[in-house]
N, C-alpha and C positions, 0 to 999 in steps of 0.2 A: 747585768743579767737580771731578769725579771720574769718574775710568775702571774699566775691570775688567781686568785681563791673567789672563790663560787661559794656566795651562803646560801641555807634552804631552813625553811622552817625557824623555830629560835634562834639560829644564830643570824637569821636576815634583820629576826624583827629587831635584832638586842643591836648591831651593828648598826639598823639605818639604811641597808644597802644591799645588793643582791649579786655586787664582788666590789674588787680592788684590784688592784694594780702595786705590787710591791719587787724588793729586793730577792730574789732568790736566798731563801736560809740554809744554816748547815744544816736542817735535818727538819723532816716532820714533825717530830716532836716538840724540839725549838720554834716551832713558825707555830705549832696551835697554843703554846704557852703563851708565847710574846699577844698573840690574840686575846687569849683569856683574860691576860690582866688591862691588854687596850681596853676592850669592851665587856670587859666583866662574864662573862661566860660562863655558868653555871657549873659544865658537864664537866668531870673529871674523865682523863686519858681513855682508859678501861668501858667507858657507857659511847661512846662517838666509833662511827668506823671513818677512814680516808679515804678519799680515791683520789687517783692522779690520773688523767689525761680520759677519765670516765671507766677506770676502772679499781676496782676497790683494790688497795695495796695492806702491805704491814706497813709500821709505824717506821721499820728501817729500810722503806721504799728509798732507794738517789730520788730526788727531782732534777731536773735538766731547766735551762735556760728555756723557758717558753711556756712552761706547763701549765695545765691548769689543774688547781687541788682544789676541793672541796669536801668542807666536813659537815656529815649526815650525824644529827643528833637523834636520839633513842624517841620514836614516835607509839603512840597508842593510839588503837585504832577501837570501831565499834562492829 
């Protein structure tokens, strides 16, 4: 069973890439940790929101077999 994560912003540029292709984790929280320390990933939990399937969730969102998650890091604008 497998998901998609979709990077935007810092985490594309810090990744290399604009997604992947992985294992379904137990949980949101678990899948952006194991991230963090792949790629070194600045933000802590509390500054990023999630979304699954293009819709912003909580961090105790299920993911399903298929889905796509992406994490939106805290931008400033002008």
């Amino acid at each position: 069973m497998t998901i998609t994560v979709l990077y935007f912003a810092s985490f594309q540029e810090t990744a290399g890439m604009d997604s992947e292709t992985m294992e379904r984790p137990a949980s949101l929280t678990a899948l952006y940790e194991n991230l963090k320390k792949k790629y070194q990933f600045k933000f802590q939990l509390a500054h990023i929101r999630v979304a699954v399937d293009g819709v912003f969730v909580s961090w105790q969102h299920e993911v399903n077999d298929g889905s796509e998650v992406a994490f939106i890091p805290p931008v400033s604008g002008g």
